[in-house]
Every structure is written in C-alpha cells, then in structure tokens.
TORSEMAR-961832 format. One record per residue (C-alpha): residue number from 1; residue in one letter; x, y, z. Coordinates in nm, 2 decimals, m for minus. Layout:
BEGIN
REC,NUM,a,X,Y,Z
...
END
This chain:
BEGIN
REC,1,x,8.69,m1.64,13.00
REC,2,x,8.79,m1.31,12.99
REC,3,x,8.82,m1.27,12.63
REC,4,x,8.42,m1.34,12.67
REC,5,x,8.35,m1.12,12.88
REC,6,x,8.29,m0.82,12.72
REC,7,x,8.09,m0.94,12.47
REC,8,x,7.89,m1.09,12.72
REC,9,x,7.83,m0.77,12.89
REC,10,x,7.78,m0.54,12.52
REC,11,x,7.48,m0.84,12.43
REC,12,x,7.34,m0.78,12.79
REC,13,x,7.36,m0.43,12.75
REC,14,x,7.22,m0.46,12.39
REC,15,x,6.93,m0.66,12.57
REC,16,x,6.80,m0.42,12.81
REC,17,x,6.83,m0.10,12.52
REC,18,x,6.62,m0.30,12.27
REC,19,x,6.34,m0.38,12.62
REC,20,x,6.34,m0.04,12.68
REC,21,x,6.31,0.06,12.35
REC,22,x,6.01,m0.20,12.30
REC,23,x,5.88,m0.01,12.54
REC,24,x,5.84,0.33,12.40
REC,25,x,5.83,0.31,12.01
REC,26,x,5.57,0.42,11.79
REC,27,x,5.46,0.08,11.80
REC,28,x,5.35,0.00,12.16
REC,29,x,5.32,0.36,12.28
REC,30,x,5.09,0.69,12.20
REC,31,x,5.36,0.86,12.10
REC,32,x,5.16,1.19,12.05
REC,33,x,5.03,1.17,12.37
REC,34,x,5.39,1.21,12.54
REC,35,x,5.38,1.53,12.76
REC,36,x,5.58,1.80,12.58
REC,37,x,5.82,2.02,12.82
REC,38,x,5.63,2.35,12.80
REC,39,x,5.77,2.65,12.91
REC,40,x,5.48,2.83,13.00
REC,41,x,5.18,2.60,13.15
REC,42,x,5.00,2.49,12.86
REC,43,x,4.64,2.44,12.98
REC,44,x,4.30,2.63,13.00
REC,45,x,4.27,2.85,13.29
REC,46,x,4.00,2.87,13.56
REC,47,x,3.84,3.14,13.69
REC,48,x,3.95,3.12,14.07
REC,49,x,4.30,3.03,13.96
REC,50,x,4.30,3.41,13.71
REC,51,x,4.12,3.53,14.05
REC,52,x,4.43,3.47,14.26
REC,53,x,4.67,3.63,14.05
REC,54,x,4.48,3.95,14.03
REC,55,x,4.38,3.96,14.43
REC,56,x,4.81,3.94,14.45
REC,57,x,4.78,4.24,14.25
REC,58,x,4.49,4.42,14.39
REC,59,x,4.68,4.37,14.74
REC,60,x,5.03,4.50,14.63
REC,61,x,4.88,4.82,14.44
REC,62,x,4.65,4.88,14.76
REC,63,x,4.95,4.92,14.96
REC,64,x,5.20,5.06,14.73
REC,65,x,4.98,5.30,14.59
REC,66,x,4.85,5.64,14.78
REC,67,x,4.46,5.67,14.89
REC,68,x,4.49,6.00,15.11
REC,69,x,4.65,6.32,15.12
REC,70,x,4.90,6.47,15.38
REC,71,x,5.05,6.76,15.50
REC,72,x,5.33,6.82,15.30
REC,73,x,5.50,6.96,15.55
REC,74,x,5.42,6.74,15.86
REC,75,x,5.31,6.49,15.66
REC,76,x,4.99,6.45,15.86
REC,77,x,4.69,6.27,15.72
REC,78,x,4.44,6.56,15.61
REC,79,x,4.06,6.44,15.66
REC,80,x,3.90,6.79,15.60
REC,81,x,3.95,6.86,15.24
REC,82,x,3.69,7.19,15.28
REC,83,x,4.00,7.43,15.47
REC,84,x,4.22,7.39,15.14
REC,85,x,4.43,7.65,15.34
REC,86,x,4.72,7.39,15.41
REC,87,x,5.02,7.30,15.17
REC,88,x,4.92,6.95,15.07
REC,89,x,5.06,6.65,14.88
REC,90,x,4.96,6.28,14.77
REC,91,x,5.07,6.04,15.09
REC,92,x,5.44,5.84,14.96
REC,93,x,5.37,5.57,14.72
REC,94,x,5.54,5.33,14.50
REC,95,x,5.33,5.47,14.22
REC,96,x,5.20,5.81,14.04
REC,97,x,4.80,5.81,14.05
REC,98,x,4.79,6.09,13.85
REC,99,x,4.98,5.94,13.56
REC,100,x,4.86,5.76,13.19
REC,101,x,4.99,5.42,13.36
REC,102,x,4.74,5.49,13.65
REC,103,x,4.45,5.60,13.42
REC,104,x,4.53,5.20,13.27
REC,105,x,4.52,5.10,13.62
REC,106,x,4.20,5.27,13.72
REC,107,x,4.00,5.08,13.39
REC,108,x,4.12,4.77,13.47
REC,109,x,4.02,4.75,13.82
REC,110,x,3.67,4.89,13.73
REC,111,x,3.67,4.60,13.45
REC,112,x,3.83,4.32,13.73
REC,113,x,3.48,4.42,13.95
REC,114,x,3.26,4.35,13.68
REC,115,x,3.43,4.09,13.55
REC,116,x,3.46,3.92,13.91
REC,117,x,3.17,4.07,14.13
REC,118,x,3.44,4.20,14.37
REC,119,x,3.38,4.58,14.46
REC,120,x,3.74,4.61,14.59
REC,121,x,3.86,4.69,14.29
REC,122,x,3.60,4.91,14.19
REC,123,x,3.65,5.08,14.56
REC,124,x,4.06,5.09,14.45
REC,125,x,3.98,5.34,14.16
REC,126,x,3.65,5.54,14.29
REC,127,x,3.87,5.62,14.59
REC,128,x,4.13,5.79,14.47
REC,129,x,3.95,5.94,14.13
REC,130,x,3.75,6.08,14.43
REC,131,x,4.06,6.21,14.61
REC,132,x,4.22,6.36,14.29
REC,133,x,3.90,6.54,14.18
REC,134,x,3.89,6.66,14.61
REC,135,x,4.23,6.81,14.54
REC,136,x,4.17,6.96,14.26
REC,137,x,3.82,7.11,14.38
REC,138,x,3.92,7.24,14.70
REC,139,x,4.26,7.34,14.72
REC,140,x,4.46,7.66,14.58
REC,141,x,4.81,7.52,14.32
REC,142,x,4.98,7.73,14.56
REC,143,x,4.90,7.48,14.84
REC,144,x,4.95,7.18,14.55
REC,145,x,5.37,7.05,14.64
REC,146,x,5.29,6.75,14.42
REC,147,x,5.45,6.80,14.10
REC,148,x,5.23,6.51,13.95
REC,149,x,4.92,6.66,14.02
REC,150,x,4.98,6.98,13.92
REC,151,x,5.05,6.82,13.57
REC,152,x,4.71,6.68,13.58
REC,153,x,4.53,7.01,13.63
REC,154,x,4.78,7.19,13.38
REC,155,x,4.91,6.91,13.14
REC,156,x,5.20,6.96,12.93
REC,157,x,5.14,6.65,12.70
REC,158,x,4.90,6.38,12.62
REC,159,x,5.02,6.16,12.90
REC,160,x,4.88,6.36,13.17
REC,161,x,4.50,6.37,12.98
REC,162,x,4.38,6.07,12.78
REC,163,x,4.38,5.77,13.01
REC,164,x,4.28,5.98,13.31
REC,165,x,4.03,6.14,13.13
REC,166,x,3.89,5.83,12.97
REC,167,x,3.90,5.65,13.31
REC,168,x,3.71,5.91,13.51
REC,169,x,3.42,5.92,13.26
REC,170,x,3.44,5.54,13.26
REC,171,x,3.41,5.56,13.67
REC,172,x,3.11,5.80,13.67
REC,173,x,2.91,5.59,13.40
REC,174,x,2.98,5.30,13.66
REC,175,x,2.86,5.51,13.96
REC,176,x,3.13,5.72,14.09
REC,177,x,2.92,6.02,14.27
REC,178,x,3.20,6.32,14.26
REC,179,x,3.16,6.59,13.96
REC,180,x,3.42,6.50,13.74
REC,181,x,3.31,6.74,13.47
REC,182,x,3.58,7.01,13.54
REC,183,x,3.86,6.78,13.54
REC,184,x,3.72,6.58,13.23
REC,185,x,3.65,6.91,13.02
REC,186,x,3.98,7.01,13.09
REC,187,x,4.19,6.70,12.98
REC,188,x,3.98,6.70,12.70
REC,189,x,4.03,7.03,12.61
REC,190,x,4.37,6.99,12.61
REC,191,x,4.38,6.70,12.38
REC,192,x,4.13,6.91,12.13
REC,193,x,4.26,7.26,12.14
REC,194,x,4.60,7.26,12.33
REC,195,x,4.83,6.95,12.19
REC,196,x,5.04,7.00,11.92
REC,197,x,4.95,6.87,11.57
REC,198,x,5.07,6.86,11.21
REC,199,x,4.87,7.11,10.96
REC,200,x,4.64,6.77,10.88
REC,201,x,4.48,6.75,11.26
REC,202,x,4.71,6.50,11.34
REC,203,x,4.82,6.49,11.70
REC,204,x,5.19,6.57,11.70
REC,205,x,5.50,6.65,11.94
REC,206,x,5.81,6.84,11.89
REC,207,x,6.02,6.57,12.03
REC,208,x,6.25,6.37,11.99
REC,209,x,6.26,6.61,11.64
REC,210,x,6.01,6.84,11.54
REC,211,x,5.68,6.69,11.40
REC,212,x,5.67,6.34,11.55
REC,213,x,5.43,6.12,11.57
REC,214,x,5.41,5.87,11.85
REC,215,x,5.24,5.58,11.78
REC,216,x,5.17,5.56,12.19
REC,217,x,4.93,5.90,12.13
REC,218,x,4.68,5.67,11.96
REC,219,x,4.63,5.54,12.36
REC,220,x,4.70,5.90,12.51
REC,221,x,4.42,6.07,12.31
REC,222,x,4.17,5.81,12.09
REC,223,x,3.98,5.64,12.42
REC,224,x,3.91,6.01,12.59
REC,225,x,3.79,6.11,12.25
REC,226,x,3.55,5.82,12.20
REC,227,x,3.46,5.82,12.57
REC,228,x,3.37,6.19,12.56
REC,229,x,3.18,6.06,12.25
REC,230,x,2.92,5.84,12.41
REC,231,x,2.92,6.08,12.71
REC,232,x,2.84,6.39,12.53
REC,233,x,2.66,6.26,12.28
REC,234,x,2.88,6.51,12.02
REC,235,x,2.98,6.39,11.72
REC,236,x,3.29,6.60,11.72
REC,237,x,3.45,6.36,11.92
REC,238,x,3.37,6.05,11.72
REC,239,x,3.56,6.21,11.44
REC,240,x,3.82,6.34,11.59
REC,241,x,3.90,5.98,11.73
REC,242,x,3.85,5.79,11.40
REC,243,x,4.05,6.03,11.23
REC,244,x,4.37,5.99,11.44
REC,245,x,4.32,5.59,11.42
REC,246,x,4.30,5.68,10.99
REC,247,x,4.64,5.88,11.00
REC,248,x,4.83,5.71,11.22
REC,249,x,4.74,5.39,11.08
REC,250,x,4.81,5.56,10.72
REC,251,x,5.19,5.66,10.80
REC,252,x,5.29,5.42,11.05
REC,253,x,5.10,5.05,10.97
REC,254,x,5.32,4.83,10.81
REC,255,x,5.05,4.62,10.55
REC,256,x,5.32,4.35,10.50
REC,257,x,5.45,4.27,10.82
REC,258,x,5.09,4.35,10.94
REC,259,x,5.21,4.59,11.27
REC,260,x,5.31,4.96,11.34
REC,261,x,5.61,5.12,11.33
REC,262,x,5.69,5.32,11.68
REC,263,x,5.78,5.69,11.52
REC,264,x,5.73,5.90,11.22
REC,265,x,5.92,6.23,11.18
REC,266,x,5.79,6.44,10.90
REC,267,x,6.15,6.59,10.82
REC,268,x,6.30,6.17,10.72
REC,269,x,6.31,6.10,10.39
REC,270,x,6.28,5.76,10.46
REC,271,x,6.12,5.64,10.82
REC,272,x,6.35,5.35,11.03
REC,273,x,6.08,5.08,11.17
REC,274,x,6.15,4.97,11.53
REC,275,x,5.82,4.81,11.59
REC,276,x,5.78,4.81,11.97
REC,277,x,5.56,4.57,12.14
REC,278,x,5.43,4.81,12.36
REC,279,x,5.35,5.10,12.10
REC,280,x,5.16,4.82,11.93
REC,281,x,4.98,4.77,12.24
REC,282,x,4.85,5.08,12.23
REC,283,x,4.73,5.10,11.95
REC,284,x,4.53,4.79,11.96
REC,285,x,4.37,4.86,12.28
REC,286,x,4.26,5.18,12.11
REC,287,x,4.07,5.02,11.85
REC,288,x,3.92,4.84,12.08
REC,289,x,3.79,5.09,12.30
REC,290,x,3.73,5.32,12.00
REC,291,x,3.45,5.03,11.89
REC,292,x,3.31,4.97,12.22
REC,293,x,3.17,5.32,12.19
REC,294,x,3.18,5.39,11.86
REC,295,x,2.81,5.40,11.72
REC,296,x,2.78,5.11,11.43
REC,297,x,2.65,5.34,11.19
REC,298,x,2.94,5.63,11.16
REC,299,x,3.08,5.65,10.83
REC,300,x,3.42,5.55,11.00
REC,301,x,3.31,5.25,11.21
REC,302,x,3.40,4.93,10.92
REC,303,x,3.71,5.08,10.87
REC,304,x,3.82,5.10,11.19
REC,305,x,3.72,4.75,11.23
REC,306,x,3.88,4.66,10.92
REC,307,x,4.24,4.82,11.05
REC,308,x,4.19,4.62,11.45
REC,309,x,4.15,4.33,11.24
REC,310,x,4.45,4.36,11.06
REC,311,x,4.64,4.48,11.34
REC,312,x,4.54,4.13,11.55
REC,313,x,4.63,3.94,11.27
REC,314,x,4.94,4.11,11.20
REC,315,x,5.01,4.07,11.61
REC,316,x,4.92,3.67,11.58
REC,317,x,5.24,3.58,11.36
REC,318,x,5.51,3.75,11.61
REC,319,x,5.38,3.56,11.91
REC,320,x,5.64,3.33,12.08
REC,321,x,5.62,3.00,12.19
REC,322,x,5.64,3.07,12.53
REC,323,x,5.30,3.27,12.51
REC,324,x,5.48,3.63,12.53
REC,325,x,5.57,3.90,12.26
REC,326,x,5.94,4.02,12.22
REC,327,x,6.02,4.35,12.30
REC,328,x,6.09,4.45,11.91
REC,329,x,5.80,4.21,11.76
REC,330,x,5.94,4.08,11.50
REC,331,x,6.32,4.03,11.64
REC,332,x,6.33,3.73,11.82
REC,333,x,6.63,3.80,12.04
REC,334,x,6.53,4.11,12.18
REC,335,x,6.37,4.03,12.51
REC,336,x,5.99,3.84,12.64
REC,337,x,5.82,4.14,12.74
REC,338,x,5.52,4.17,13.01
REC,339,x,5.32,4.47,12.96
REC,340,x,5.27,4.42,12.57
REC,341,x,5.13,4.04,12.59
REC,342,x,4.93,4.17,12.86
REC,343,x,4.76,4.44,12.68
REC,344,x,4.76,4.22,12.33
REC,345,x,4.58,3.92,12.56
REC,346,x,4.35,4.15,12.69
REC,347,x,4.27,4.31,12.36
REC,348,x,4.24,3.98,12.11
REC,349,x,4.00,3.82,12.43
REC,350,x,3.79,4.16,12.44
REC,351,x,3.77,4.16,12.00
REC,352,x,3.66,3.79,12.04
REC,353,x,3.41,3.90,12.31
REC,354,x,3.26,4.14,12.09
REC,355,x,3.25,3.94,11.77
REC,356,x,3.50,4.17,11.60
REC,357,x,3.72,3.85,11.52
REC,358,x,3.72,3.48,11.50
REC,359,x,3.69,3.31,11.87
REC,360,x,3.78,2.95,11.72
REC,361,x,4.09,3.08,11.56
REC,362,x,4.21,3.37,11.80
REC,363,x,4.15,3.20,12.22
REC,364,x,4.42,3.00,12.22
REC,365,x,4.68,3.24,12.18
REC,366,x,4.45,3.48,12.40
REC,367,x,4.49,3.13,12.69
REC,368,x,4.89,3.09,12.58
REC,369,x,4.95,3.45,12.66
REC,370,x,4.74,3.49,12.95
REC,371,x,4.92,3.17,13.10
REC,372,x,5.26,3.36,13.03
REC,373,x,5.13,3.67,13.20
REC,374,x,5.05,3.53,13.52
REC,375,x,5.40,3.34,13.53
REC,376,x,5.51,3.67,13.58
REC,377,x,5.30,3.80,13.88
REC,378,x,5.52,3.68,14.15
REC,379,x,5.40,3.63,14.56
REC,380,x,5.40,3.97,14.65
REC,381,x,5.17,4.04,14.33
REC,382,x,5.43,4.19,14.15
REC,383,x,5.43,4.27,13.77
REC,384,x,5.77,4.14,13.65
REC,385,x,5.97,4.14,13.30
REC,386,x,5.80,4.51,13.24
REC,387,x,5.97,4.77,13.03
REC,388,x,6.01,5.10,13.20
REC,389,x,5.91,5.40,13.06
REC,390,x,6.02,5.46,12.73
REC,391,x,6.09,5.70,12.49
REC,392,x,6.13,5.71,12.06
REC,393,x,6.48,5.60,11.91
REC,394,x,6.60,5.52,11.56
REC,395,x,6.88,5.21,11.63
REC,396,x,6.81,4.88,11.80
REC,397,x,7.03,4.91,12.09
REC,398,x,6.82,5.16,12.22
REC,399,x,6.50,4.90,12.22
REC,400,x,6.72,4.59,12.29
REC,401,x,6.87,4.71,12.65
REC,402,x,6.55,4.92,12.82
REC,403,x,6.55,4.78,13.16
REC,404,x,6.26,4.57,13.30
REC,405,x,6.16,4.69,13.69
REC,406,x,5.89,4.57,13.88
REC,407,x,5.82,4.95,13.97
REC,408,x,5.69,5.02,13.59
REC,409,x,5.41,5.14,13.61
REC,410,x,5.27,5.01,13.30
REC,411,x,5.27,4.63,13.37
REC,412,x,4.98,4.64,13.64
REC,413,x,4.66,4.79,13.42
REC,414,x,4.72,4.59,13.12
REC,415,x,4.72,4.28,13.36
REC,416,x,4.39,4.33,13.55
REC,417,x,4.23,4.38,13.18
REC,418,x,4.42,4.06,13.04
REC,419,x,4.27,3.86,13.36
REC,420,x,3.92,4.00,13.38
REC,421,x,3.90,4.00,12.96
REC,422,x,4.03,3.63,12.97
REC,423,x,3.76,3.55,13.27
REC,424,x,3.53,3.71,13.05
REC,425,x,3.60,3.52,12.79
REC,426,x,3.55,3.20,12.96
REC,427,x,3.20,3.29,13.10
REC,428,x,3.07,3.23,12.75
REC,429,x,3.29,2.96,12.59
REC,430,x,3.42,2.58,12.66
REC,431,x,3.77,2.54,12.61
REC,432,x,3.92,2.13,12.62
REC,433,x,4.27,2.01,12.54
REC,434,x,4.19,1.84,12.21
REC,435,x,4.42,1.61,12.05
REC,436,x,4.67,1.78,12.32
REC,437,x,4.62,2.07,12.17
REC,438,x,4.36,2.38,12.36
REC,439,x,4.04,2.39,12.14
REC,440,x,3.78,2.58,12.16
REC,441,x,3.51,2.29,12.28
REC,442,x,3.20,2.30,12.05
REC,443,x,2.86,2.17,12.21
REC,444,x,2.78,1.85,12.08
REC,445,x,3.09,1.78,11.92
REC,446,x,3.40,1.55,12.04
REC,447,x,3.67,1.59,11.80
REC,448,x,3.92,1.41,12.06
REC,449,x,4.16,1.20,11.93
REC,450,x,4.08,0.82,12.07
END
C-alpha cells in the first residue's frame, strides 16, 4: 500500500489541475474579457470624480499660497493699500505668486471656473492678480522687501513676463475690474524690446553659454505675444509670436523622432539632444494658445498648425503604459514625470476640442494620462512626482536625478488645465470601454464585442 500511494496522490492532484484548468481555457471562458492588472485605473472618468481632485487642489493652493500683504516688519495684515508709506511684503506662502509657475496657475484656475461653473477658482486668481497690480500701483520699490515682486515690476528674464502677462490679460477679458495695462505693457515690453535675442529676432539668453536658446522661452514669451495680439488688435504681436514658434521649431524639432530638443547653443558644432518632457510641454501648450488667438487668416496660422500637429504626434509614441511621460521622452528608464503629462493631457484634450487633431484617435491617451495625473494628487491635494525647477545640461545624469518635491511649483497649473480640458472634453463626447478597450462611443453605433 504504500508503494501506491503516491501515485495515488500525483493522479488526484492531476485531477483537480486538469478541473481547474477546464475551468479557465480558451474553451469554456472569455479569455479576452479577463481583467488585466492596470497600473493606472484604466476607465473613463466622470466629471464629479475630475471635480474632486481639483477641489483637493483648489484647497491646498488656497492655503499654501499668499492673498494679502503684510508689514514686513511687524508682519501685520495691511488693509489700506492707498498710505503706501509702510515697508510691505507678500504674507508667507508655500508658493511665489509672482512667478511663470503662478502665471500657469492663475490660467488654469480661470479655465477650472469655466470649465466647472465654480467662481472659487476664478476668485483664487482675480484676488491676488488684484493684490499684485495694488502693490505695484500704490507702493514706492523702496517700501517693496519682496524680492519676487520686485522681479515682476523690473524683470531680469522671461520668466518674470510671459505667463504673468498672458494671465492678467486673460483675467481682464474674463472680468477682472483692476487696470492691468501698466503691469501688462511693461512685461510685454520687456519681452519685445528688453530680452536678449540672436541677430535673427530670436529670443535668446547668455546662459548656460552665450546664445542659448531655451526651448522653455517658447512658454515664457509666445502666449503674452499672441494674447497681446487679440488684446491690442496689433499685428506686431501676431508675428512676433509665430516667428519664435518658426525658429525654435526650425533649430530645435527633431522631424524623426517627431519632439524638441531642450537647448541650442549657437557656438556647438554639433547640438546634444536631451529631449525633456517638460520643455516639450511648453512648447506644445504654446501652440496651442498661439491658435486659440491666432486669427485663421495670417499668413502663419497653417503652419503653425501643421508644426502642433506634428509635435502631438511626435508626443503620442513616447507615452507609457502607465499613462505618464518619462522625464527624458524617449529614455524609458529615466523617471514617470507629473508636470509634463499634465500639460501634454491638457494640451492633446484642448487640440481635440478645437478640431486641430483627430478626437477618435487622440482621447484615449488624453483619458490614460489624465487617469495617471490624478493618481498623483494625494489627500491634501498635493501635486506629487513633479520635477523642480530646472535648468539646461548637455549629459543625462543631469536630467536622470532632478529631484521630484511636492513644493514645485510647476505641477499645480498644468493639473487644473489637464482636469478642466479633460471635463471639457467630455461635455461634448461619449466615451465606452469597447471590446475592453476606451473608445470614443459613436451615436448609433455598437461596435462591442458580444
């Protein structure tokens, strides 16, 4: 007996494999319906569940960021901005509102209001564009002890003009009752007269090396223009915008790989291409909010469309499975970074919006990286995985290891655009899971698998 025991035991062993195995082979059992382990939730998103993630972050910036000015000496809260007698400074915050991160920040909570109906958001950016352009009306730079904003009345480099400027002209087309001209004529006189730029017109600095370009000035500089555009009604502006997009797309896009390259130093024989997901952010949020404005019939309009498109289609090979973008696009094992799938979800949804690319082929990357996004707004509404602040380098070490904070500033717009763009989106589009796969759901047509 027990020389038959273990065969006993291997046959009712061999039983119980071959039931369970009856039970899930391709002949008894949907195998392509089986739920596949995602990483990132892979379903269409609602309204009131994008809603949520951006009141987390609508509640964190409120009380992380200033909204009054102090004493800077007893740090008492100043309510009479008329005596401008008094050395004064921005209350402490967790954030600069005078910065390019901020001017993001201030677009995407106007966008949030009309994309939601909320007016908190709307209030979140009228109040302290008041407050700034209060400060900057009424009080002496003697009495100014915030670095920050003196940078904004006086800036030193694009990153203390465009966005601002570009978000206050946005805030008083959308009702914002302070005159704003003096602080908008002067960003964008600085970005016209005052910025460096090579002997072409093409907006420059002098570091890292002499005669650099950045492809983050396309952001810094392109939106004010075209803003300043529709708000002037002067041509000047229109071409000045759609001739940086031309240049920088003419020395730094990469037609094969189909993305930009992060620098370009005039002195290099040949140019080393780091292309950084957040650079390539920039630039195709410019685009975008170079066409929202840009009148149809300017001789530079198709090809400005022509170069987003390219761009977006370029962007749609490097995304990951997870939803996200790496931190060097197309080098898989640098780092899933926040801030660049924010602003590429937000600006693929806002192209489809307008018609300036293909909805059925584009949204569900634009669902897959808005899904990844909000994983990454924790409870306290946090912004998480974010790249600080970052400068231009020519080896991949420098790119690979850039820390990720929660305090970078530049996670937070991009977000609020992403979320109100995506609800956007799904105001004038069905989405289904078809054949387990999101599709965009066409009326009168069911292409589900049975």
């Amino acid at each position: 007996m027990k020389h038959l025991h273990i065969p006993v035991m291997a046959l009712l062993f061999l039983g119980s494999l071959t039931s369970a195995t009856a039970q899930t082979n391709d002949a008894t059992t949907p195998l392509h319906l089986m739920k596949p382990d995602y990483p990132t939730p892979y379903v269409v998103p609602q309204k009131q569940e994008i809603t949520a993630v951006l009141d987390r972050v609508y509640n964190f910036l409120d009380k992380n960021s200033a909204s009054k000015i102090v004493n800077a000496n007893t740090k008492a809260v100043i309510t009479d901005y008329k005596k401008g007698n008094e050395d004064i400074m921005f209350e402490p915050g967790s954030f600069r509102l005078t910065s390019y991160e901020w001017g993001v920040t201030y677009a995407g909570m106007l966008l949030t209001t009309k994309a939601t109906g909320d007016q908190k958001y709307a209030d979140y950016t009228n109040k302290r564009l008041q407050l700034i352009a209060d400060v900057a009306a009424n009080y002496k730079e003697a009495n100014i002890k915030d670095k920050d904003m003196l940078k904004t009345m006086h800036p030193e480099a694009l990153d203390f003009a465009g966005a601002l400027c570009a978000a206050f002209i946005k805030a008083k087309q959308d009702g914002l009752k302070t005159n704003a001209d003096p602080l908008i004529n002067n960003y964008i006189d600085f970005i016209s007269n005052k910025q460096f730029r090579l002997t072409d017109g093409t907006l420059a600095r002098n570091r890292p090396q002499d005669n650099t370009i950045w492809l983050d000035d396309m952001f810094m500089s392109v939106p004010a223009l075209a803003q300043m555009g529709k708000y002037t009604g002067n041509v000047k502006y229109f071409d000045d915008a759609v001739k940086q997009v031309n240049q920088f797309s003419g020395r730094m896009f990469n037609k094969e790989k189909g993305i930009y390259m992060h620098g370009w130093v005039q002195s290099m024989a040949d140019h080393p291409q780091f292309h950084w997901a957040r650079a390539n952010g920039w630039a195709v949020m410019t685009m975008v909010e170079l066409l929202e404005v840009l009148p149809k019939d300017h001789p530079g309009y198709a090809g400005v469309l022509a170069q987003l498109q390219a761009h977006i289609k370029g962007l749609a090979k490097y995304q990951d499975g997870t939803g996200f973008w790496h931190q060097l696009l197309d080098r898989n094992d640098t780092y899933l970074e926040t801030s660049a799938t924010a602003i590429y979800t937000y600006s693929i949804a806002r192209a489809i919006n307008r018609g300036y690319v293909d909805k059925m082929t584009y949204s569900p990357m634009v669902l897959l990286g808005w899904n990844a996004v909000a994983s990454k707004v924790n409870d306290k509404g946090q912004v998480e995985g974010t790249c600080v602040g970052t400068g231009m380098g020519f080896d991949p070490a420098f790119y690979y290891y850039r820390p990720v904070n929660v305090f970078a500033a530049h996670g937070y717009g991009p977000v609020l655009l992403a979320g109100a763009e995506v609800i956007n989106l799904l105001k004038d589009n069905q989405f289904e899971i078809n054949d387990s796969s999101i599709q965009l759901k066409i009326p009168g047509k069911n292409n589900q698998l049975k």
